[in-house]
N, C-alpha and C positions, 0 to 999 in steps of 0.2 A: 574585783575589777580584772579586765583581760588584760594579755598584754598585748603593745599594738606592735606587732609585726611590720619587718622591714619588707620591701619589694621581693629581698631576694629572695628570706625568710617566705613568702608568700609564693612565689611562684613555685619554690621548693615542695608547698604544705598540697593536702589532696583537693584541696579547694581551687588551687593555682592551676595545679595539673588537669583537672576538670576545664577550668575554662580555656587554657591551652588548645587542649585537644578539640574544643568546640568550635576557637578558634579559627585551628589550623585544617579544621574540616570543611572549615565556612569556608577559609578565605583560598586555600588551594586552587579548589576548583573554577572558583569565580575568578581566581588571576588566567588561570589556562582557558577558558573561558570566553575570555578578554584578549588574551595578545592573540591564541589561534582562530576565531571566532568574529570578536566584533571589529579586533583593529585593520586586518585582513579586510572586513566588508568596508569599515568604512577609507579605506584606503581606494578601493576597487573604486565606490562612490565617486571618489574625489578625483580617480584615471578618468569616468568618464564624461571627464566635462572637456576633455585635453584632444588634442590631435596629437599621438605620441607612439612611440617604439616603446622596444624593453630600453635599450640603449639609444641616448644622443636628446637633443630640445624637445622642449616642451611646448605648446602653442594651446593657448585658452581659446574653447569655441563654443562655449557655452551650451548649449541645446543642440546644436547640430548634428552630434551624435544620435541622440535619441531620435529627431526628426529622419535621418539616414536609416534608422531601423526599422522605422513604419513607411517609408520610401524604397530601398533596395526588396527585390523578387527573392533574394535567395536569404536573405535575414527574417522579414516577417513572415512572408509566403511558405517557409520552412512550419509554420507551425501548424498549417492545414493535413502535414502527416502524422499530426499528436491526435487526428480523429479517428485513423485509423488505429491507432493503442490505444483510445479509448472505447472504440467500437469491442478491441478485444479485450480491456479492463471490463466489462460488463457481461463477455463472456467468461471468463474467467472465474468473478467473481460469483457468478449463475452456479455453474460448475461446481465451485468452491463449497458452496452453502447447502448445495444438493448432496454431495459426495459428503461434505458435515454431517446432514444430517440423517443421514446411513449408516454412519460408522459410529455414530452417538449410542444407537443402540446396542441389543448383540448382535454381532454378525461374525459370524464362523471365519478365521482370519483378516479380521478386522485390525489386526492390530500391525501384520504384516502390510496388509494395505496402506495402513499410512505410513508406516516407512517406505515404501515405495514410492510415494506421491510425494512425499517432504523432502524425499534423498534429491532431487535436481537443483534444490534450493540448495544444497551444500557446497554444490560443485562450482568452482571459479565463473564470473561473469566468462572470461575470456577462452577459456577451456572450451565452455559451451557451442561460442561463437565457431572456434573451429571444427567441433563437433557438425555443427550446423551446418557449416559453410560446405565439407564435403556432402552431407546428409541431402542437400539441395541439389548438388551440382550434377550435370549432365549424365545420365546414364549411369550414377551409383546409387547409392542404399535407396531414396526416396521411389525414384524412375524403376528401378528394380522388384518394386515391392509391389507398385501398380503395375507392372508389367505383369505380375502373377495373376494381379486380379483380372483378368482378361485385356489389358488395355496395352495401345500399340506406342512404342517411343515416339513416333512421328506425329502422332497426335498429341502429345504431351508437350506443354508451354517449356519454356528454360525460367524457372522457378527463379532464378536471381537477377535475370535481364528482362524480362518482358516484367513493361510497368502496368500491365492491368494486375499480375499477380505477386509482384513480389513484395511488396510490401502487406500483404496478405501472410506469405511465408516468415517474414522478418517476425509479426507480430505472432503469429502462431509458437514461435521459438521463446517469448516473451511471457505468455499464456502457459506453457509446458514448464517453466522454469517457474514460476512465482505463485500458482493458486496452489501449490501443495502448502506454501505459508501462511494464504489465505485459510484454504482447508483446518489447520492446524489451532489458528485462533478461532475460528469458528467451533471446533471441536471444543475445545476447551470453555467456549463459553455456554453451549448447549448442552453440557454435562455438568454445569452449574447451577440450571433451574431446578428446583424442589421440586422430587419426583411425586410427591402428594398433589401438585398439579396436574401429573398426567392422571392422576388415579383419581381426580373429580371429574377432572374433563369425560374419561370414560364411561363412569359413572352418566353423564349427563346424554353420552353417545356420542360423542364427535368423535370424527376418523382421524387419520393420520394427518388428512391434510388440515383440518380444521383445528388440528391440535398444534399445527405447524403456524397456520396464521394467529390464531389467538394464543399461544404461549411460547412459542420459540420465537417469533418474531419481535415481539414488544420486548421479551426479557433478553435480545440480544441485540438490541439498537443499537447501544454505545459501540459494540466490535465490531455492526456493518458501517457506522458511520467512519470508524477509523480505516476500515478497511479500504472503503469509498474513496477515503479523501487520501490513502497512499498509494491508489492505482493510479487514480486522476491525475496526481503530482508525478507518477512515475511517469504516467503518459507523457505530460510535457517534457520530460525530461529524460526521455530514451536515448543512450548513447550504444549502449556496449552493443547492442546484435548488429546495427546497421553500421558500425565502424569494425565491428573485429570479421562481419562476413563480409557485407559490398562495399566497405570505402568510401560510404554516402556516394556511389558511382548508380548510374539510373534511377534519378529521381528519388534515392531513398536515404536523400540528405535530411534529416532532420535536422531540428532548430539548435540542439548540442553540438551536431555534427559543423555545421555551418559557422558556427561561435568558434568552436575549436580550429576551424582553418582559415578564420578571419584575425584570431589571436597567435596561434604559432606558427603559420604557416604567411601571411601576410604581415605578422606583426600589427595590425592596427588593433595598441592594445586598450585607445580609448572606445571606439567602438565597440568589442568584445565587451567590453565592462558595460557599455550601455546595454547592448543583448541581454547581460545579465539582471540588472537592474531591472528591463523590461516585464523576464521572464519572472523575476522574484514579484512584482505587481501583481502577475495574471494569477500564479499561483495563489498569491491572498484574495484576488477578489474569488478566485474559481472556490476556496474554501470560506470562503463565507455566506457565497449560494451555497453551498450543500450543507453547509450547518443548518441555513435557512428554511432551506428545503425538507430538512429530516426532521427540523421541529416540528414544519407544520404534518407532516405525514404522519406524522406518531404521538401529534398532539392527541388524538380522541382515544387512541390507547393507553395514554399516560394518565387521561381523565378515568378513562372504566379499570383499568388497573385495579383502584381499592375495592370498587362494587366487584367488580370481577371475581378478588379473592375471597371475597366475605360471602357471595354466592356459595363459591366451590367449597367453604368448610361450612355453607348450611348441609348443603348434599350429601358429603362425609358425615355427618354430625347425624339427618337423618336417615342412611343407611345404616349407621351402626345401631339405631332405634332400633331399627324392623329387624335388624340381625338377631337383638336381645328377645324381642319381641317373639319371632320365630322360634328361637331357642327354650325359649320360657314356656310356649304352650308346646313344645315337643315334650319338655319336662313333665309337664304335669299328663 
């Protein structure tokens, strides 16, 4: 018969200390989780039903807020600049997958190259901005470089104030900073496909590009989908270029930009919370079309997938025939 062990006894023993650690691995993160995470949102939630300061009364307005946000020009109207970084999220991500899938194979300093492309990701959001901000500005590094290429300064727009082009420049800054991380997961997922793939495909005669639509693309769905859906979200949510270069000053206030000086600079901090509340919507519905979306586009590749593969190790299976075959009447 065993003996039955006390609490302490037990928590002592390697049995105790197992589920301890189990525990206190569970429950750790799910508290920090919780107090910096959900009780934070749903506090925010609960600001924006209020007409209120940081400081002084509180006043219940129910919806009002929210109704204010699809009513005010510089609160909803602000989000018509998230098409412009999204126009440049699709260049980007073009780029991205192209330069992936170049550096996937050999290429003679290939490896250099993607340090070079990944290094802008490393550098401070805000660094960059002032990076930029001179890089733009009248008559230096930008203006100076086109100046070489034959072009006259008098002809050349002011890259920060004139609003046909500056928000063109903001997003270019956005673009240059972020598809070397795009690049990066794409690399890594393109050098994860079974190189016995390429070596039926070839077998079969498909080029480069045909090799590219029917095996890199189907065996890299899940990385473009994620990638998709963090430009998208980025897009909605551009702060750092248009606040650390123009100030959200000529029109390139975005939907952050405008939240942030309806909440610290105006104090209206139920309003801001509905901004947010807003924008946390559009981001689930905007990601759940593109879930949508990417199923049905890779639905018919997800179907030939197994024909697919079971083709390609006939073709291996019978060139190695005719290898032996070959071989055998060379012998005799």
């Amino acid at each position: 018969m065993k003996k039955k062990r006390s609490f302490k006894q037990w928590i002592k023993s390697r049995d105790g200390q197992q589920v301890l650690v189990m525990f206190a691995f569970m429950v750790v993160p799910l508290l920090l989780l919780f107090v910096f995470t959900y009780l934070p949102f749903g506090k925010m939630f609960g600001f924006s039903f209020y007409n209120m300061k940081y400081v002084g009364a509180r006043k219940f307005v129910g919806l009002k807020n929210y109704i204010k946000v699809f009513q005010r020009d510089d609160c909803f109207g602000a989000l018509k600049l998230s098409l412009y970084y999204m126009l440049g999220s699709v260049v980007q991500l073009a780029l991205a997958l192209y330069l992936a899938t170049v550096l996937s194979f050999k290429v003679k300093g290939g490896n250099i190259f993607k340090g070079f492309m990944f290094f802008p990701f490393l550098i401070n959001g805000i660094a960059i901005g002032f990076i930029f901000k001179f890089f733009y500005t009248r008559g230096f590094v930008f203006d100076t470089v086109l100046q070489w290429c034959g072009f006259q300064l008098d002809n050349l727009p002011y890259w920060l104030k004139d609003q046909r082009v500056n928000n063109f420049s903001l997003v270019g800054t956005s673009v240059w900073r972020y598809f070397g991380q795009n690049m990066v997961l794409f690399i890594g997922a393109i050098m994860s496909v079974d190189s016995e793939l390429y070596e039926a495909a070839m077998l079969d005669g498909a080029n480069r590009f045909q090799q590219f639509k029917y095996i890199i693309m189907p065996s890299i769905k899940t990385i473009i989908t994620l990638n998709v859906i963090l430009s998208i979200t980025g897009s909605l949510s551009a702060f750092e270029p248009p606040y650390v270069i123009t100030d959200g000053a000529n029109g390139t206030g975005t939907y952050f930009i405008v939240m942030h000086e309806i909440a610290h600079t105006q104090q209206k901090v139920g309003l801001a919370s509905a901004m947010a509340i807003v924008l946390l919507m559009i981001i689930f519905f905007v990601t759940i079309m593109q879930k949508l979306f990417f199923k049905y586009v890779f639905r018919n590749a997800e179907d030939e997938d197994p024909r697919a593969a079971v083709r390609r190790q006939k073709a291996i299976a019978r060139s190695i025939k005719k290898q032996e075959r070959k071989s055998a009447l060379g012998g005799k």
